[in-house]
FIVODREN-411889 format. One record per residue: chain; residue number from 1; y, x, z of N, C-alpha, C, O in turn. Coordinates in Angstrom, 3 decimals, decimal comma, always signed. Layout:
N
chain resi n.y n.x n.z ca.y ca.x ca.z c.y c.x c.z o.y o.x o.z
A NUM Y X Z Y X Z Y X Z Y X Z
...
This chain:
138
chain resi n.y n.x n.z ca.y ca.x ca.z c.y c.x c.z o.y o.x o.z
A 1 +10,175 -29,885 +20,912 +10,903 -30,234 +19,713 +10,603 -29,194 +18,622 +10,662 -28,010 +18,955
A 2 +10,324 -29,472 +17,505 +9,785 -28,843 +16,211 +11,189 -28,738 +15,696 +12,172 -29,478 +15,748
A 3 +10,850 -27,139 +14,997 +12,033 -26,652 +14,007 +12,217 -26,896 +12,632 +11,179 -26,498 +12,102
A 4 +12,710 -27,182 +12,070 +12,649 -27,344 +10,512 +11,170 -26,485 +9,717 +10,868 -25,322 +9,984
A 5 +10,564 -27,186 +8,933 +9,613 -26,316 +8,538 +10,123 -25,653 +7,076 +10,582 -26,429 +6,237
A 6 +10,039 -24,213 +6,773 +10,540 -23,284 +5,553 +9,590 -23,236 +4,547 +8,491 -22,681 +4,568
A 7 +10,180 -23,942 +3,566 +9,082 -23,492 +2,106 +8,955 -22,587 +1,452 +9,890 -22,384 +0,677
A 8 +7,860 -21,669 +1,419 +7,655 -20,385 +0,707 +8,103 -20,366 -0,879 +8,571 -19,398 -1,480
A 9 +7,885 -21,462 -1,317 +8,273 -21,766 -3,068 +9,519 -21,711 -3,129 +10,143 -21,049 -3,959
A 10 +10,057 -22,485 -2,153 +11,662 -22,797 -2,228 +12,622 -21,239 -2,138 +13,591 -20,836 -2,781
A 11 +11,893 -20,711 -1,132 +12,342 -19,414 -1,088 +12,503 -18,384 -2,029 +13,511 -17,723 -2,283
A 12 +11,134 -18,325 -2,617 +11,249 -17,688 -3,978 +12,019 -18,120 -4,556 +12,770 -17,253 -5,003
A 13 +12,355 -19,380 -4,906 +13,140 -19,841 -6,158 +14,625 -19,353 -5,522 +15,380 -18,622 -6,164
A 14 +14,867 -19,741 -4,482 +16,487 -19,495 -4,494 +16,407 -17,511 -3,927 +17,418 -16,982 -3,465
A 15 +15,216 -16,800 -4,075 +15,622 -15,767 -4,461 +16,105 -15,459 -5,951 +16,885 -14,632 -6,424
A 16 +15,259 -16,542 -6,528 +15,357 -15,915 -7,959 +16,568 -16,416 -8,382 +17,252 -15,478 -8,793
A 17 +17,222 -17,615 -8,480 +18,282 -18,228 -8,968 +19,484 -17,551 -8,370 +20,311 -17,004 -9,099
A 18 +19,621 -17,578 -6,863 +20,874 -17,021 -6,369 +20,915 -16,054 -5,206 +21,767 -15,867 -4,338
A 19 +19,550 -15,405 -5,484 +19,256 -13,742 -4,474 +20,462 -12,579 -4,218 +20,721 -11,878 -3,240
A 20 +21,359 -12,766 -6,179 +22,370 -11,657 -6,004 +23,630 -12,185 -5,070 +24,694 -11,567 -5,048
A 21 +23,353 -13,684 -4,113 +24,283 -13,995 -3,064 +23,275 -13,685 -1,829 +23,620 -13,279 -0,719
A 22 +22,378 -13,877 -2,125 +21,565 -13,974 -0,367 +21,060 -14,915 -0,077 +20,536 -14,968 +1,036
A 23 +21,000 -16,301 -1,159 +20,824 -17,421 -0,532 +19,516 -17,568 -0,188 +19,472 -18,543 +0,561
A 24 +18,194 -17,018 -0,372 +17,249 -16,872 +0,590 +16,900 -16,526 +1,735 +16,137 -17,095 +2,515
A 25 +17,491 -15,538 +1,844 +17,978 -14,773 +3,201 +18,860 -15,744 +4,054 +18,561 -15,939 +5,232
A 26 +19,901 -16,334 +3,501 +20,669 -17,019 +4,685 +19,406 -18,615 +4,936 +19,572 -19,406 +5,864
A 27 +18,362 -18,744 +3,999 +17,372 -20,233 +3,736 +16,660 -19,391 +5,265 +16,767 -19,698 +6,453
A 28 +16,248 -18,743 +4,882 +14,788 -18,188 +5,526 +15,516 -17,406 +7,627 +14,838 -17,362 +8,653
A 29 +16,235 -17,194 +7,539 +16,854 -16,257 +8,896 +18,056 -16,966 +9,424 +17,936 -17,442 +10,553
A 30 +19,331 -17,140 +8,732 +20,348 -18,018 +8,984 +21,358 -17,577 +8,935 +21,109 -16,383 +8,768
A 31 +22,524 -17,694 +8,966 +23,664 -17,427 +8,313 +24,596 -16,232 +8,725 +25,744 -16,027 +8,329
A 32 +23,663 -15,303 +9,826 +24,174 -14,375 +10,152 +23,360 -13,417 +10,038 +23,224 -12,649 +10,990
A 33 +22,634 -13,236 +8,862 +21,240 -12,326 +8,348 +22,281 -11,289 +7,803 +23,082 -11,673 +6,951
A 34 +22,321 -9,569 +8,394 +22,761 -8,818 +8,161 +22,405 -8,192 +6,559 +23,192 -7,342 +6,145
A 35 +21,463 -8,516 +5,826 +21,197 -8,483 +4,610 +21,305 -9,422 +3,488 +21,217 -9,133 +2,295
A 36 +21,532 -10,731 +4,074 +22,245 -11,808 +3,037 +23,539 -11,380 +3,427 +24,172 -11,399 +2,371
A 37 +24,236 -11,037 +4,255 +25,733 -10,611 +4,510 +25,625 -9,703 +3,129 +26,031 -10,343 +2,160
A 38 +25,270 -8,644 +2,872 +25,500 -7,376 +2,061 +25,244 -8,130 +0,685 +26,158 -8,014 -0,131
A 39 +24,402 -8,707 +0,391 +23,798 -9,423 -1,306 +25,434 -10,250 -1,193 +25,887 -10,376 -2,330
A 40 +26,346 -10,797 -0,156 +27,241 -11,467 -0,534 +28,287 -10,703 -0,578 +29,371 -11,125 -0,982
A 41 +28,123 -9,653 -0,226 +29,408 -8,749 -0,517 +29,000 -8,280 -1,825 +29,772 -7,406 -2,221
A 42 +28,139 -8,522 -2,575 +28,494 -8,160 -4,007 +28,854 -8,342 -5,088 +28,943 -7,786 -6,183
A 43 +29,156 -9,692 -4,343 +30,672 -10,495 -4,775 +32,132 -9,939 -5,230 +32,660 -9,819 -6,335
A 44 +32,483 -9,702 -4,133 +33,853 -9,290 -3,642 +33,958 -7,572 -3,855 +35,030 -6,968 -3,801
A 45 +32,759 -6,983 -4,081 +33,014 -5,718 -4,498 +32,893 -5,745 -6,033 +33,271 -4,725 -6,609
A 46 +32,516 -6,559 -6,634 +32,240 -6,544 -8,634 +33,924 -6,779 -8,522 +34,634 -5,978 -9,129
A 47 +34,515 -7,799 -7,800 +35,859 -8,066 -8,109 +37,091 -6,965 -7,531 +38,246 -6,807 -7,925
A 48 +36,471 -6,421 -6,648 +37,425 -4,736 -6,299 +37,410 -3,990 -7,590 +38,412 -3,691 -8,240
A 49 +35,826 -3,645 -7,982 +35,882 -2,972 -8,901 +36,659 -3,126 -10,040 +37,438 -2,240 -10,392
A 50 +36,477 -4,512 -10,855 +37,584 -5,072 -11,763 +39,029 -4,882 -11,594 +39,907 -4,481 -12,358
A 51 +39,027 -5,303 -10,318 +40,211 -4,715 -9,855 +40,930 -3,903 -10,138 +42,009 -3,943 -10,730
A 52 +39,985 -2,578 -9,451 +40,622 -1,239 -9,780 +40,560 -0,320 -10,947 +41,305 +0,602 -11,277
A 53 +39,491 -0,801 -11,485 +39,044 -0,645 -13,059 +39,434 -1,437 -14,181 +38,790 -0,902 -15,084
A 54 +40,199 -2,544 -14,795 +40,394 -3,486 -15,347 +39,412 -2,845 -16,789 +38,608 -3,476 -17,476
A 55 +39,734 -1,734 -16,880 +39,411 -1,140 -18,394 +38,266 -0,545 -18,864 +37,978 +0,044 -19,906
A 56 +37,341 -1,000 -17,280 +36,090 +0,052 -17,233 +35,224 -1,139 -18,066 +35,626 -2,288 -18,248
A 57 +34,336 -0,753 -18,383 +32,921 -1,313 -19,837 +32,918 -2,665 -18,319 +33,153 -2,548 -17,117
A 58 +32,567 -3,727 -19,110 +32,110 -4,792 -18,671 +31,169 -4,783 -17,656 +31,271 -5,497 -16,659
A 59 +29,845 -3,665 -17,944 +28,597 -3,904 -17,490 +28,815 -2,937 -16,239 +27,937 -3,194 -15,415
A 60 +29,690 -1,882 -15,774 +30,652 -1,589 -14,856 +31,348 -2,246 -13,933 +31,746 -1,660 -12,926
A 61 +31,639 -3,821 -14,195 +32,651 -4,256 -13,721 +31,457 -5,512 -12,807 +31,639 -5,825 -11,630
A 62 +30,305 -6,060 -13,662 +29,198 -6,608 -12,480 +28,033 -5,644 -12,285 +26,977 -6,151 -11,907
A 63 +28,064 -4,578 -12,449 +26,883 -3,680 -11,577 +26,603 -3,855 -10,168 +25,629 -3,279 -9,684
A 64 +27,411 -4,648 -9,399 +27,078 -4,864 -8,207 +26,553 -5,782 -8,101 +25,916 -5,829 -7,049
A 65 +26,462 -6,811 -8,836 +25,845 -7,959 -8,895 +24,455 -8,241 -9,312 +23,657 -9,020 -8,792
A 66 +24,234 -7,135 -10,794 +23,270 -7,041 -11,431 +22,057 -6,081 -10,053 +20,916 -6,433 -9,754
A 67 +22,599 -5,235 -9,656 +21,765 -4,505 -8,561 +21,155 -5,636 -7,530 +19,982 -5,929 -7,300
A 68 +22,073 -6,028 -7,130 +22,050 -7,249 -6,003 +20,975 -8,332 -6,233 +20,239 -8,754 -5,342
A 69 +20,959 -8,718 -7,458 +19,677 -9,775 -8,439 +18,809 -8,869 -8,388 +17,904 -9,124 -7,594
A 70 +18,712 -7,761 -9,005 +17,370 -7,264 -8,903 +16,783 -7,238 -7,714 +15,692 -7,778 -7,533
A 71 +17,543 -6,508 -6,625 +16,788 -6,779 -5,647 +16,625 -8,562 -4,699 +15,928 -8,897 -3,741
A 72 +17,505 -9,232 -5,443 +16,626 -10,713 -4,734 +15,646 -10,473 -5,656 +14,606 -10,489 -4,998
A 73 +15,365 -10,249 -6,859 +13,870 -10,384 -7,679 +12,395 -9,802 -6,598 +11,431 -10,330 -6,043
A 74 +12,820 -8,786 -6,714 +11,611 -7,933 -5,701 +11,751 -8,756 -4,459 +10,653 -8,934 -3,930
A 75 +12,937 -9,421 -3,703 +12,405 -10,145 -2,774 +11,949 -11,193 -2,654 +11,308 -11,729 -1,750
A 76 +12,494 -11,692 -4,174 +11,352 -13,244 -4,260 +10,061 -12,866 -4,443 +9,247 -13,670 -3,988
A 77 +9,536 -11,727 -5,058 +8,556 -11,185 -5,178 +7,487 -11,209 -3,740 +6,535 -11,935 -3,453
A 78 +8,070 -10,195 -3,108 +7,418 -9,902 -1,780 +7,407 -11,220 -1,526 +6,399 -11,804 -1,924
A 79 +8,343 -11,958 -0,904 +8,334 -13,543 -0,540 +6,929 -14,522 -0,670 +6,236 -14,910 +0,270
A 80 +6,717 -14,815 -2,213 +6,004 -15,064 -2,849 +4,384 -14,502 -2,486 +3,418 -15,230 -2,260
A 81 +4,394 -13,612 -2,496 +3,072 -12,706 -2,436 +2,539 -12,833 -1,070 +1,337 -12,676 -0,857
A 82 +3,667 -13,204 +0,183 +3,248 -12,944 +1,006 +1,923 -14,456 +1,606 +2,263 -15,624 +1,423
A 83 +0,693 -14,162 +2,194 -0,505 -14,627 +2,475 +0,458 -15,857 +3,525 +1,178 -15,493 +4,455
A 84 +0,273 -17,225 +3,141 +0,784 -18,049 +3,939 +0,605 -17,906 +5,680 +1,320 -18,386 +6,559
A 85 -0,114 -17,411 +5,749 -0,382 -17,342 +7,428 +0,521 -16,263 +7,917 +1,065 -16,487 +8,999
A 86 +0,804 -15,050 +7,278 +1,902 -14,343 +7,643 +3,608 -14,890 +7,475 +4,546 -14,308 +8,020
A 87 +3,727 -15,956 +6,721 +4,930 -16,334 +6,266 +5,436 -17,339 +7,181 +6,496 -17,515 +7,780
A 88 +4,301 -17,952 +7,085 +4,279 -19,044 +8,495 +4,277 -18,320 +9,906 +4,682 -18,996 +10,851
A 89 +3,874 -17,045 +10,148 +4,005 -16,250 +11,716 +5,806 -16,042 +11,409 +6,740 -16,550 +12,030
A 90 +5,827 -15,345 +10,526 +7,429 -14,971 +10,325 +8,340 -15,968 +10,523 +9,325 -15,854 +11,252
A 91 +8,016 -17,045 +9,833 +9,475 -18,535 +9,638 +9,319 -19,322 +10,236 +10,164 -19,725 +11,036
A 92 +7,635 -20,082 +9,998 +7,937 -20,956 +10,750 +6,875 -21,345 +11,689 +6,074 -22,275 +11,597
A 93 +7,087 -20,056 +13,029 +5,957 -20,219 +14,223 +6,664 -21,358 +15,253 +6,210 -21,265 +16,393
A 94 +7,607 -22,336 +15,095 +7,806 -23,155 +15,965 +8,076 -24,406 +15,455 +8,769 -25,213 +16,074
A 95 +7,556 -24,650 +14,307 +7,805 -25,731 +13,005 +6,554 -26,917 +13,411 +6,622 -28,142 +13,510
A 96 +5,184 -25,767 +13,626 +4,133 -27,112 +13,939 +3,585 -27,426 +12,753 +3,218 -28,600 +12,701
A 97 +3,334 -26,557 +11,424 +3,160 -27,235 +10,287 +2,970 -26,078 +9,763 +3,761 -25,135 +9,803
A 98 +1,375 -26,117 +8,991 +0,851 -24,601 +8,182 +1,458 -24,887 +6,723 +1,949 -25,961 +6,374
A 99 +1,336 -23,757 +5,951 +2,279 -23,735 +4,417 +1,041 -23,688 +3,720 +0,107 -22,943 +4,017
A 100 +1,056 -24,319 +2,996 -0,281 -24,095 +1,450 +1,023 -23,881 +0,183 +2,110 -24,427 -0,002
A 101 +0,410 -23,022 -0,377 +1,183 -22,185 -1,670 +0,195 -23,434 -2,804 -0,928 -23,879 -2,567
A 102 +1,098 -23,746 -4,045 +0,496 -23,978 -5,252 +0,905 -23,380 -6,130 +1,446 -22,277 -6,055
A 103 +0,627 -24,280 -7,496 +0,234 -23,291 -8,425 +2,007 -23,090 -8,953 +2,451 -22,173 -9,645
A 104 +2,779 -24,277 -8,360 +3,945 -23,964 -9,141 +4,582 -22,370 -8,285 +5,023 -21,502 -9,038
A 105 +4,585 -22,174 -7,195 +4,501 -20,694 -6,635 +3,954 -19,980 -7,868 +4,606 -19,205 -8,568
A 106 +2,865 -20,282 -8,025 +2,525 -18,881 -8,833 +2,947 -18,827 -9,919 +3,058 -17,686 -10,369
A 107 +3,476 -20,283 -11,054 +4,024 -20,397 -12,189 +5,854 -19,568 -11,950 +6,749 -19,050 -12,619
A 108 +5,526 -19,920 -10,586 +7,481 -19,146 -10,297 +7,454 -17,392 -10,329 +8,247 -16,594 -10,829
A 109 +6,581 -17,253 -9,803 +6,338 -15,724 -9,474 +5,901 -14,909 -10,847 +6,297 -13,754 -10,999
A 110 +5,046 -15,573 -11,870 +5,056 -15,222 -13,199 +6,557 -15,050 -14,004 +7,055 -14,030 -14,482
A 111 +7,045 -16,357 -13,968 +8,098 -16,124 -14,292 +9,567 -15,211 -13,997 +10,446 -14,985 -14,829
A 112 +9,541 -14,832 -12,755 +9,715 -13,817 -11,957 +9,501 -12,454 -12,322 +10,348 -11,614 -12,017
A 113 +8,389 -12,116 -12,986 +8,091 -10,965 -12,832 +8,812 -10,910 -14,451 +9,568 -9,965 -14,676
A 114 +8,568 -11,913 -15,531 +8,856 -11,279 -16,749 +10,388 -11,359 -16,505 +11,011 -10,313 -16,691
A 115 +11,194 -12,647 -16,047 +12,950 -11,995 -16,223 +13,200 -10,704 -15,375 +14,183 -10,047 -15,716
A 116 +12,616 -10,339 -14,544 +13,166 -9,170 -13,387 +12,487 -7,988 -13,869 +12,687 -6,933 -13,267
A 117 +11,516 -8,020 -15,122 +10,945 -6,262 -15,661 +11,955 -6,420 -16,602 +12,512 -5,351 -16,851
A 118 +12,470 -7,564 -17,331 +13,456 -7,537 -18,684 +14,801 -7,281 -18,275 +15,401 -6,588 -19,098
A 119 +15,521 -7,636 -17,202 +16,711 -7,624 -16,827 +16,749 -6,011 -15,885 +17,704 -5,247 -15,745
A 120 +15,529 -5,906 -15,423 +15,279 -3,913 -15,007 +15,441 -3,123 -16,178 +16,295 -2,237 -16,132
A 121 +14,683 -3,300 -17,374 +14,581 -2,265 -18,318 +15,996 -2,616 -18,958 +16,485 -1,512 -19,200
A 122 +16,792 -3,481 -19,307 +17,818 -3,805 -20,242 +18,896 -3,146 -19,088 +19,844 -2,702 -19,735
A 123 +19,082 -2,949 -17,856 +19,770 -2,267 -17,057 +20,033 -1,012 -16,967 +21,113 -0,422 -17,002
A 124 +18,828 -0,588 -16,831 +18,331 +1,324 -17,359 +18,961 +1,767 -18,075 +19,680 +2,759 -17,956
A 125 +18,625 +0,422 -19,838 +18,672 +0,959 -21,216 +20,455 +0,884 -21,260 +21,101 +1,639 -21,986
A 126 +21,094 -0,147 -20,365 +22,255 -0,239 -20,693 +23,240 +0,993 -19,911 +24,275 +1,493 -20,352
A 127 +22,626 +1,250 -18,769 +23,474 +2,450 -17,770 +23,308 +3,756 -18,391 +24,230 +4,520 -18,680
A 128 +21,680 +4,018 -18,631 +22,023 +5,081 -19,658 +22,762 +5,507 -20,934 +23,188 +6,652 -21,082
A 129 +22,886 +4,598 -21,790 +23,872 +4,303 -23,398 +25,367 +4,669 -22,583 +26,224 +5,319 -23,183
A 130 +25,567 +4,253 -21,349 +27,162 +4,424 -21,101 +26,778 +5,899 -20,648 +27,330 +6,808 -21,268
A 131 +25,996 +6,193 -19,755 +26,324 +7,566 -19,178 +26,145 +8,585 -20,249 +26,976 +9,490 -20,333
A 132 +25,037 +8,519 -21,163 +24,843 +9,519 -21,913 +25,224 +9,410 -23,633 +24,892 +10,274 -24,443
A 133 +25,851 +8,380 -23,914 +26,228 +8,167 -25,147 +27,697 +7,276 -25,149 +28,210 +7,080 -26,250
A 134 +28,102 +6,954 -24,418 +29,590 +6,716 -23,862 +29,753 +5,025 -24,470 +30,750 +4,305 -24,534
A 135 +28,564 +4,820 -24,797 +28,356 +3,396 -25,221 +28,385 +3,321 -26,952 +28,793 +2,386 -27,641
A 136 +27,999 +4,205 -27,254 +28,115 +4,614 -28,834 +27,115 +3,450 -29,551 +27,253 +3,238 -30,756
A 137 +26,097 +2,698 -28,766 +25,087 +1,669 -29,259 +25,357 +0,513 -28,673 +24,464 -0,180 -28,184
A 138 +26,894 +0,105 -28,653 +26,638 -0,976 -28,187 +27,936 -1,178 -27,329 +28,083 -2,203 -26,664
């Protein structure tokens, strides 16, 4: 009996759309992936923080979230990049069915790279303005 076969595209994408939950991680391993567990606790910790902070700067109050996206970015990344024959040893060696990547993969992974260098540098630019200028720009 053959296992579900895992799409490498699909993966990327729901790193990129909803990585800062895990939902690739729980696509690709299953619902007890000790690292989609943690991307979903960064949920429930943006809302502690609010919590306990009501008054702290906004961009304070989802930093756990924003961290959490970046790194689904780099993992849709890796994801993406990875040579179908390794992706297919990893996911799906009991599926019965090899993966061919197209071009919309690579149109995803472009796109990928420009929101996740823009949403990196606007992160930097924004953590630094609070730490070292107390938010004086903004």
């Amino acid at each position: 009996m053959s296992t579900s076969h895992k799409n490498k595209a699909f993966a990327s994408f729901l790193a990129v759309i909803l990585g800062c939950l895990g939902a690739h991680r729980f696509y690709l391993r299953g619902s007890l992936d000790k690292l989609g567990l943690l991307h979903l606790a960064s949920l429930p910790v943006a809302g502690l923080v609010y919590g306990l902070a009501p008054d702290a700067n906004w961009f304070f109050q989802i930093l756990p979230l924003v961290l959490s996206a970046i790194v689904g970015f780099i993992e849709a990344l890796v994801i993406g990049l990875m040579p179908d024959e390794k992706f297919d040893a990893a996911f799906n060696a009991a599926s019965g069915r090899q993966s061919r990547s197209t071009w919309v993969l690579a149109l995803l992974l472009v796109c990928t790279m420009l929101v996740a260098a823009s949403m990196g540098i606007a992160t930097l630019a924004r953590l630094f303005d609070l730490l070292y200028t107390g938010g004086s720009y903004g």
